[in-house]
The first five atom37 places (N, CA, C, CB, O) and aatype in JSON, in Angstrom:
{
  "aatype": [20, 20, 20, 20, 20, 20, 20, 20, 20, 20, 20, 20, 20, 20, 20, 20, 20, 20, 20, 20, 20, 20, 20, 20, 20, 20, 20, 20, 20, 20, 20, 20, 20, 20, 20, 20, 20, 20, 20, 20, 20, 20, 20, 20, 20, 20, 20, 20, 20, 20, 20, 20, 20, 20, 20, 20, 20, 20, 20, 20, 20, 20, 20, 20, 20, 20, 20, 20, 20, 20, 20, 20, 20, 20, 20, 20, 20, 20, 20, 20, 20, 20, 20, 20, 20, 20, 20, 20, 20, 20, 20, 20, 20, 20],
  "atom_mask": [
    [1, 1, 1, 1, 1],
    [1, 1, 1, 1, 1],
    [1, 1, 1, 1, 1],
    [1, 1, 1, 1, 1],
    [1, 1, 1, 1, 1],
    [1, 1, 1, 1, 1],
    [1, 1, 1, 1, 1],
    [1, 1, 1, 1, 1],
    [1, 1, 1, 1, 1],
    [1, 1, 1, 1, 1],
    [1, 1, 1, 1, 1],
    [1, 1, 1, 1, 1],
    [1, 1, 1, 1, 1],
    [1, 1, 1, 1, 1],
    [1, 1, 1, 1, 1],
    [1, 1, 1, 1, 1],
    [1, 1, 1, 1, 1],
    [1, 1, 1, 1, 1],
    [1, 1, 1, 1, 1],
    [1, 1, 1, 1, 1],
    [1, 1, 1, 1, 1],
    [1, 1, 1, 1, 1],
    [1, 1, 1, 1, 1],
    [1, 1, 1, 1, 1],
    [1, 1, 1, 1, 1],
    [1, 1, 1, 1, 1],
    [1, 1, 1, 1, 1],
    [1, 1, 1, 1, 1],
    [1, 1, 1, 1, 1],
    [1, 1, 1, 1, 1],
    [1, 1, 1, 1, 1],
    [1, 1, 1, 1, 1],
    [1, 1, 1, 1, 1],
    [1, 1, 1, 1, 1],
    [1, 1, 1, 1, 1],
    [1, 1, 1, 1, 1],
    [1, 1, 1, 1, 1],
    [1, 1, 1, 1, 1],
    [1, 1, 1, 1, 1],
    [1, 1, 1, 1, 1],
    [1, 1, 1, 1, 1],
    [1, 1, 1, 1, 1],
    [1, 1, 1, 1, 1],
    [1, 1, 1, 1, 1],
    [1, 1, 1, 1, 1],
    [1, 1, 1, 1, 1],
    [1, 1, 1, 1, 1],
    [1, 1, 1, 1, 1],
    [1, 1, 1, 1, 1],
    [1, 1, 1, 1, 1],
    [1, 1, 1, 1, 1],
    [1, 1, 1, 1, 1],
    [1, 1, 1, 1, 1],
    [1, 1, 1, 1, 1],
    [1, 1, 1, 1, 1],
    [1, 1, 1, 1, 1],
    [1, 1, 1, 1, 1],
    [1, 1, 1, 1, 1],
    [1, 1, 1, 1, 1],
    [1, 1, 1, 1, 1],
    [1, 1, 1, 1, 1],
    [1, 1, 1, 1, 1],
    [1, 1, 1, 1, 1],
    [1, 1, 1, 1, 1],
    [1, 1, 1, 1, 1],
    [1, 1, 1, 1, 1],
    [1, 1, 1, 1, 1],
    [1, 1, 1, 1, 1],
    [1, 1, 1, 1, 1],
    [1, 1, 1, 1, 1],
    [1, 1, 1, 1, 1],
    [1, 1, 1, 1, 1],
    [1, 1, 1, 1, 1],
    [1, 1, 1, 1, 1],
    [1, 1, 1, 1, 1],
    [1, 1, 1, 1, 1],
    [1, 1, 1, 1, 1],
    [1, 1, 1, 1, 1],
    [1, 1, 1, 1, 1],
    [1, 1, 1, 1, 1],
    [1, 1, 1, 1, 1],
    [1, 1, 1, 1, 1],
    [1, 1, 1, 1, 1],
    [1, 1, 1, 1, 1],
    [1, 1, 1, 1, 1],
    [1, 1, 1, 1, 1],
    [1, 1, 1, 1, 1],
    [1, 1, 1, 1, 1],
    [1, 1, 1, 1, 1],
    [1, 1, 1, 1, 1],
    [1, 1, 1, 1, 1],
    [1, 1, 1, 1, 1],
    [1, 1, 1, 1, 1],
    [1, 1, 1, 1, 1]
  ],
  "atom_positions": [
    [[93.42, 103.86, 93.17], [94.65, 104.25, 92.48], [94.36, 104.41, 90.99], [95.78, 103.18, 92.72], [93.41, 103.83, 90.46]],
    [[95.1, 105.11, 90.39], [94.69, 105.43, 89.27], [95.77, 104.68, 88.24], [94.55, 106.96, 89.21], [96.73, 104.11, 88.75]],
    [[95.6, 104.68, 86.81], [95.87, 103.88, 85.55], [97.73, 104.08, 85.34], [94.78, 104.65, 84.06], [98.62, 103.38, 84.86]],
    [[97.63, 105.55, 86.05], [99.56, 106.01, 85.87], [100.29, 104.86, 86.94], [100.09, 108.18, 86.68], [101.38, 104.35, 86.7]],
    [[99.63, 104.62, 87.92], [100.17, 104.15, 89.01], [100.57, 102.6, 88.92], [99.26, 104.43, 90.04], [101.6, 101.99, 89.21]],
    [[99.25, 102.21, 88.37], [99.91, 100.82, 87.76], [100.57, 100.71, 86.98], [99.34, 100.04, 87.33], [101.44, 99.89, 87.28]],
    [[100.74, 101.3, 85.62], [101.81, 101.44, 84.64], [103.49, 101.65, 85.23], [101.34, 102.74, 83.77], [104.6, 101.37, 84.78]],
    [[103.05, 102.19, 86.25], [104.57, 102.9, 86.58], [104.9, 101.36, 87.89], [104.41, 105.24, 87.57], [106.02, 100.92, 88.17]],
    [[104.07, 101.04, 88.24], [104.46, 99.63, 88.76], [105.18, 98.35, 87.78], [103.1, 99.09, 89.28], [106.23, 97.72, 87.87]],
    [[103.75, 98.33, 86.61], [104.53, 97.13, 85.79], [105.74, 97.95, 85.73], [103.89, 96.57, 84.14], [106.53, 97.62, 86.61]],
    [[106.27, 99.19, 84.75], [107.28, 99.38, 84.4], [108.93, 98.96, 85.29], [106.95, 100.58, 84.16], [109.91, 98.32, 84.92]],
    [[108.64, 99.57, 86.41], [108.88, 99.02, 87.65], [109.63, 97.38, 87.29], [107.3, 99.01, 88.53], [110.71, 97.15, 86.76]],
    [[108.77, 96.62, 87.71], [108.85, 95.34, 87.45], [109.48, 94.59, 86.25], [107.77, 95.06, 87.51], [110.16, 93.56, 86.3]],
    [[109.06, 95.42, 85.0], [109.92, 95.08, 84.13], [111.11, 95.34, 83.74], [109.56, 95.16, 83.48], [111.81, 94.43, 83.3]],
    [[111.55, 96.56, 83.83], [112.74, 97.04, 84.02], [113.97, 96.29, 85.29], [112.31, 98.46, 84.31], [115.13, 95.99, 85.0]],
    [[113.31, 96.1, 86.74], [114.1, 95.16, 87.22], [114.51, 94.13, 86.61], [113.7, 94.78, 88.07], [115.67, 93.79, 86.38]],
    [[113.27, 93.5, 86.28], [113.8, 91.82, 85.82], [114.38, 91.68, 84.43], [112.47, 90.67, 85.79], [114.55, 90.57, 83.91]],
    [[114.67, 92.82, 83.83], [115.8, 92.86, 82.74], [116.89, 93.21, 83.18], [115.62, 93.68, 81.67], [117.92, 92.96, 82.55]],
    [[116.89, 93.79, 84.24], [118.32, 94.09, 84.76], [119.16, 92.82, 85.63], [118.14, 95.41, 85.8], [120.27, 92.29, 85.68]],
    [[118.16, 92.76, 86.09], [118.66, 90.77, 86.57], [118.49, 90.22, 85.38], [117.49, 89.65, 87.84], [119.59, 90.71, 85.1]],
    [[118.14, 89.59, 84.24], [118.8, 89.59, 83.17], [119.99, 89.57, 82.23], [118.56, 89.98, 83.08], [120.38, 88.58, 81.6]],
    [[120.47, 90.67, 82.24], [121.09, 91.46, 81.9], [122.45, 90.78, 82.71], [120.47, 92.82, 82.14], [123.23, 89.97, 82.21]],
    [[122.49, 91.33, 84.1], [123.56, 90.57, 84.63], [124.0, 89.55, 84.82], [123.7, 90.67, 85.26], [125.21, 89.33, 84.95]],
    [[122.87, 88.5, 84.89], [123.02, 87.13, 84.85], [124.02, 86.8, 83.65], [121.62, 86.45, 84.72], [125.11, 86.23, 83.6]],
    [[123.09, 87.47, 82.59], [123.86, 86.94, 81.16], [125.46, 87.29, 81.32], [123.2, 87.86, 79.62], [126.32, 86.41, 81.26]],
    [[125.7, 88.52, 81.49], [127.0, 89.05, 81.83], [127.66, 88.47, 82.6], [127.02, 90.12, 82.26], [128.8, 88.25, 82.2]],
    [[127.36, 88.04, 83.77], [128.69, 87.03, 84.36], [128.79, 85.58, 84.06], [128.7, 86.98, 85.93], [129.71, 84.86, 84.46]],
    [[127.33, 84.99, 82.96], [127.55, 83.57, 82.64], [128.88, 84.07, 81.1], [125.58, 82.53, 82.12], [129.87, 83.38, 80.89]],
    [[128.68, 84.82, 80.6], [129.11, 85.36, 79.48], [130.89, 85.42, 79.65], [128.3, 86.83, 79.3], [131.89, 85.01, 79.06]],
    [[130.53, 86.24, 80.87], [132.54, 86.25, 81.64], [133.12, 85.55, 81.52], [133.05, 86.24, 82.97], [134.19, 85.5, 80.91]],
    [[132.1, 84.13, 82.55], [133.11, 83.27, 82.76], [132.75, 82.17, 81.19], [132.95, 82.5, 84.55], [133.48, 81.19, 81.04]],
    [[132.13, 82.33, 80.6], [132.84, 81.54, 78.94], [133.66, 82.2, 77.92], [131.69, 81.11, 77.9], [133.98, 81.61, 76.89]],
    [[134.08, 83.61, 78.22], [134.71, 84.19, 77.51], [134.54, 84.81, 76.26], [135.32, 83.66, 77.5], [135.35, 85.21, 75.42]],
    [[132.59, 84.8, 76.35], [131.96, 85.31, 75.44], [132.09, 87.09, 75.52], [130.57, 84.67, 75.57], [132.75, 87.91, 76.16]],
    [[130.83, 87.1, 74.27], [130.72, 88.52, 74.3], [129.66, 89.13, 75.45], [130.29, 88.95, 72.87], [128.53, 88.71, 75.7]],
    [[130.35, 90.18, 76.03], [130.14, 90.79, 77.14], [129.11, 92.04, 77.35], [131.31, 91.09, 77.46], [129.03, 92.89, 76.46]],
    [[128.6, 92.1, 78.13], [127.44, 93.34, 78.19], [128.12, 94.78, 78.39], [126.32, 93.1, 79.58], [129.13, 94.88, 79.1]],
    [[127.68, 95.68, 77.88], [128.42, 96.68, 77.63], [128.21, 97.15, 79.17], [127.98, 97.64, 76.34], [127.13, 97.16, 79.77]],
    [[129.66, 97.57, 79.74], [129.16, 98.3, 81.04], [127.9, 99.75, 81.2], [130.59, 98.83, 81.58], [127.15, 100.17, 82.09]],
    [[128.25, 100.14, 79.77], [127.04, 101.22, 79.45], [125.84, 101.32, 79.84], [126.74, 101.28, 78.37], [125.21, 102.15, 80.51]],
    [[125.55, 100.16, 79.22], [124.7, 99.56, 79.4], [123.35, 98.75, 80.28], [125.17, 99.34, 79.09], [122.15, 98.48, 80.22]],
    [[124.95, 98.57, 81.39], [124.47, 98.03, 82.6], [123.95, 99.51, 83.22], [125.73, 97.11, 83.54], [122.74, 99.73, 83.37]],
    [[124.82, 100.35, 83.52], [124.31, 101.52, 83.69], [123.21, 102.06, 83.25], [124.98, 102.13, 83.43], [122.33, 102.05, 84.11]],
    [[122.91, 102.51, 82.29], [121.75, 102.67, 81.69], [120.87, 101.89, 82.05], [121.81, 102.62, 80.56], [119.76, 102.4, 81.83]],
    [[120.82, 101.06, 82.42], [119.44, 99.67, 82.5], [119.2, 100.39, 84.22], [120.21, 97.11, 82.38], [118.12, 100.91, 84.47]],
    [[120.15, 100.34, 85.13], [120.42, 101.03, 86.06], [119.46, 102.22, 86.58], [121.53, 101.38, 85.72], [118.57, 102.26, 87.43]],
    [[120.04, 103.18, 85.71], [119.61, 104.42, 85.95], [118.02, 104.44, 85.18], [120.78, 105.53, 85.35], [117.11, 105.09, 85.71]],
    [[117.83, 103.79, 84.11], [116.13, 103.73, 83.56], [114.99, 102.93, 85.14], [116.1, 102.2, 81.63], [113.76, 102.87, 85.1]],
    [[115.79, 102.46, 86.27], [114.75, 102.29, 87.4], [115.49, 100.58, 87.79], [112.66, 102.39, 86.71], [115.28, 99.98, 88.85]],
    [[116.03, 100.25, 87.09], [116.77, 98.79, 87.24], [118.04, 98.45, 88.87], [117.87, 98.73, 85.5], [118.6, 97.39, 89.13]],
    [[118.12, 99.66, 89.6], [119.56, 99.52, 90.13], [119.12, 98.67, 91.39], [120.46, 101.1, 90.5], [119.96, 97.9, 91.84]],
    [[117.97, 98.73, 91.98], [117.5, 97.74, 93.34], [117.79, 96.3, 92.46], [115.42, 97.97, 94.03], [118.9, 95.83, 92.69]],
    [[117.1, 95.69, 91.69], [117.8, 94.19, 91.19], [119.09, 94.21, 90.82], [117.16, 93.56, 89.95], [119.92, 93.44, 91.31]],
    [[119.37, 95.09, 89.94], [120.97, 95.28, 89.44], [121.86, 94.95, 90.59], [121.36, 96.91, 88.95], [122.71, 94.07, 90.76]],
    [[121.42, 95.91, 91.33], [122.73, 95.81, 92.74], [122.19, 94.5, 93.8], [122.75, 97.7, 94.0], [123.26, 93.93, 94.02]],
    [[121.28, 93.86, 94.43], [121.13, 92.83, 94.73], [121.58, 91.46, 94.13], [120.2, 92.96, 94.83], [122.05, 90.55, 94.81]],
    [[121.36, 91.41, 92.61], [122.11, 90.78, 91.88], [123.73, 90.46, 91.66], [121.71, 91.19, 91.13], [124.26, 89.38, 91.91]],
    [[124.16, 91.25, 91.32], [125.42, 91.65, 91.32], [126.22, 90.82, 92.89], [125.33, 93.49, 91.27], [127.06, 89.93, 93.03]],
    [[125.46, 91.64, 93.82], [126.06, 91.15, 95.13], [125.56, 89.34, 95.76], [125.47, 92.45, 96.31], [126.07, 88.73, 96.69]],
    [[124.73, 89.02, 95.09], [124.37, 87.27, 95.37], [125.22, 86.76, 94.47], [122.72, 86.61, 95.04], [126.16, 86.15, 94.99]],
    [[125.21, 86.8, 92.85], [126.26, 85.88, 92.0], [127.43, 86.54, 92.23], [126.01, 85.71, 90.37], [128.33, 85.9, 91.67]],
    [[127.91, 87.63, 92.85], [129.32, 87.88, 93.22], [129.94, 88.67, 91.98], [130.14, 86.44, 93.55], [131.14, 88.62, 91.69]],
    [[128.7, 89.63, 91.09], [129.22, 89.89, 89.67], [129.87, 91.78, 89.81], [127.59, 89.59, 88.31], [129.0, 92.64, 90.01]],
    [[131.14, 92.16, 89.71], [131.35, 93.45, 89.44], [131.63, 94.03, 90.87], [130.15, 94.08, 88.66], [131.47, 95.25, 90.95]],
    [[131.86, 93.64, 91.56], [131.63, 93.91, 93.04], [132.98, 94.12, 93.44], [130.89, 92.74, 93.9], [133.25, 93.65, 94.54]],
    [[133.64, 94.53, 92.99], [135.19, 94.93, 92.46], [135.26, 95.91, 91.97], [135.84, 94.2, 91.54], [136.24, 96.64, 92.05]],
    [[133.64, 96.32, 90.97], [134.62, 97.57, 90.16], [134.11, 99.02, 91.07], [134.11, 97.78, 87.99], [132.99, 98.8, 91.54]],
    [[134.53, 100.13, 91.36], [133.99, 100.95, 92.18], [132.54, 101.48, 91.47], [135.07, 102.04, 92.5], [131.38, 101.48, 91.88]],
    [[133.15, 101.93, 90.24], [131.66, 102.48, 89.43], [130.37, 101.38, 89.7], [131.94, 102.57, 87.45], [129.27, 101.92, 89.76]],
    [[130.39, 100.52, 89.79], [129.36, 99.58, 90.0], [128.26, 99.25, 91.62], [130.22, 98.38, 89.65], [127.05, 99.19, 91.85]],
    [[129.8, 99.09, 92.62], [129.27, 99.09, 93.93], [129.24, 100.75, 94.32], [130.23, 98.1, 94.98], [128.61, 101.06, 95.33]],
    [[129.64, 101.38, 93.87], [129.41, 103.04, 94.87], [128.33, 103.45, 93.5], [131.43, 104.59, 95.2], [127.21, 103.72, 93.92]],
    [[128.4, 103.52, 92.42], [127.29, 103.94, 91.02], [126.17, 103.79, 91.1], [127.37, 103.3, 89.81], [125.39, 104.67, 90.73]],
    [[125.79, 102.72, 91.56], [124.51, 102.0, 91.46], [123.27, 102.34, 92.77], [124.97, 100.35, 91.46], [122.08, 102.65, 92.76]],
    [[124.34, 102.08, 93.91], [123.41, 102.61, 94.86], [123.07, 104.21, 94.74], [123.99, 102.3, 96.23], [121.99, 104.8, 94.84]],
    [[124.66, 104.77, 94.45], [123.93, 106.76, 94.23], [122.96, 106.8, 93.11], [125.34, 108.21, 93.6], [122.04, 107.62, 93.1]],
    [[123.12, 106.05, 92.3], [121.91, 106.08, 91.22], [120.29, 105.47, 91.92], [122.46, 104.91, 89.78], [119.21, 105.91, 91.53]],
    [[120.4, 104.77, 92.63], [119.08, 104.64, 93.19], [118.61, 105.61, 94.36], [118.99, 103.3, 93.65], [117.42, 105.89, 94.45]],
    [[119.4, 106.05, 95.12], [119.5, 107.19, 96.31], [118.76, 108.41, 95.06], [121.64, 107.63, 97.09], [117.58, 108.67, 94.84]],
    [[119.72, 108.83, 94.56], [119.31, 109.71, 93.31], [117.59, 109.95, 93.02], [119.98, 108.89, 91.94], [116.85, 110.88, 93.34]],
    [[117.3, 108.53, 92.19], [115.96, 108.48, 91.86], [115.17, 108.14, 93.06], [115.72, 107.56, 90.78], [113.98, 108.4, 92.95]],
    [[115.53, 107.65, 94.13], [114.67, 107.66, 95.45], [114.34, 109.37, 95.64], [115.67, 106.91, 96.93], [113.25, 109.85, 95.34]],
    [[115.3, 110.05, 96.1], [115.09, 111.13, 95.87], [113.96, 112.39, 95.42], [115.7, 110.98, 95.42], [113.17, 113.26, 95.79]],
    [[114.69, 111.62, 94.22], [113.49, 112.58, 92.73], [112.25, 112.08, 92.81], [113.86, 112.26, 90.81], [111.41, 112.73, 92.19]],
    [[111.76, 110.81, 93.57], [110.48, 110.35, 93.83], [109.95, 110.91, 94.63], [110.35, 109.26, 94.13], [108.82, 111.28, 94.29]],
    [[110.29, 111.19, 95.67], [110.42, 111.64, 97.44], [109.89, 113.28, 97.11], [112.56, 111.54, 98.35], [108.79, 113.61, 97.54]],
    [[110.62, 114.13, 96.43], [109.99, 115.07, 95.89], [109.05, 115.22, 95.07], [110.55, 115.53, 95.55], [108.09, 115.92, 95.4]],
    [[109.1, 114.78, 94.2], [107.96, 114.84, 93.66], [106.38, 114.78, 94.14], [108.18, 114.08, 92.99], [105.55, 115.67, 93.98]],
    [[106.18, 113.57, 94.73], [105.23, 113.19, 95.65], [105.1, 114.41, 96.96], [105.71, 111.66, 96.17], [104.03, 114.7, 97.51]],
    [[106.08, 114.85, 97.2], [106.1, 116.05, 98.26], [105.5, 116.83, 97.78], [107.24, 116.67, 98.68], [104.42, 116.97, 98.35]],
    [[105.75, 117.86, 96.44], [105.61, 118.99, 96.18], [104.38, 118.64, 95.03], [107.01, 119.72, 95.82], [104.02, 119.78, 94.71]],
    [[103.64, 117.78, 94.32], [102.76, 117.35, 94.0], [101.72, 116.73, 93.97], [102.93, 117.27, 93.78], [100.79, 116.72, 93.16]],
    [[101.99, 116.04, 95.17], [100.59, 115.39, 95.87], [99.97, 116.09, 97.05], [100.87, 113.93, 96.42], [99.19, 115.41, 97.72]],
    [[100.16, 117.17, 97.37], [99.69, 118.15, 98.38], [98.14, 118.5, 97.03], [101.23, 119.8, 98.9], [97.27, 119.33, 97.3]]
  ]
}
């Protein structure tokens, strides 16, 4: 395997575990009535490769799982980039 492949693994990896992160902080944050993670945000973290922890997360601490953009968003955002992977590898690794 070559040097892209691992990079795009750590990235991978790191990007999840900021997104679990991210949410954790956000629903300890909720329930003290602190300042809150921008839903933007969450999105964005999301869509940069984050939405497999994001949405596993979310659904174990019980966080957002109410709001529609979150439970229907998150998975089309990973379907999405599953996708754009799926091709790519199709029409470029031949």
């Amino acid at each position: 395997m070559n040097i892209l492949f691992y990079l795009l693994i750590i990235y991978l990896l790191v990007i999840n575990l900021i997104a679990v992160i991210l949410t954790v902080y956000d629903k300890h944050s909720a329930q003290k009535h602190k300042w809150r993670v921008k839903e933007s945000t969450l999105l964005i973290v999301s869509a940069l490769g984050g939405s497999p922890a994001m949405y596993i997360t979310m659904q174990i601490i019980r966080h957002k799982t109410k709001h529609l953009k979150f439970m229907l968003g998150i998975p089309l955002i990973f379907f999405a980039e599953l996708t754009a992977i799926i091709a790519v590898v199709y029409f470029y690794g031949k």
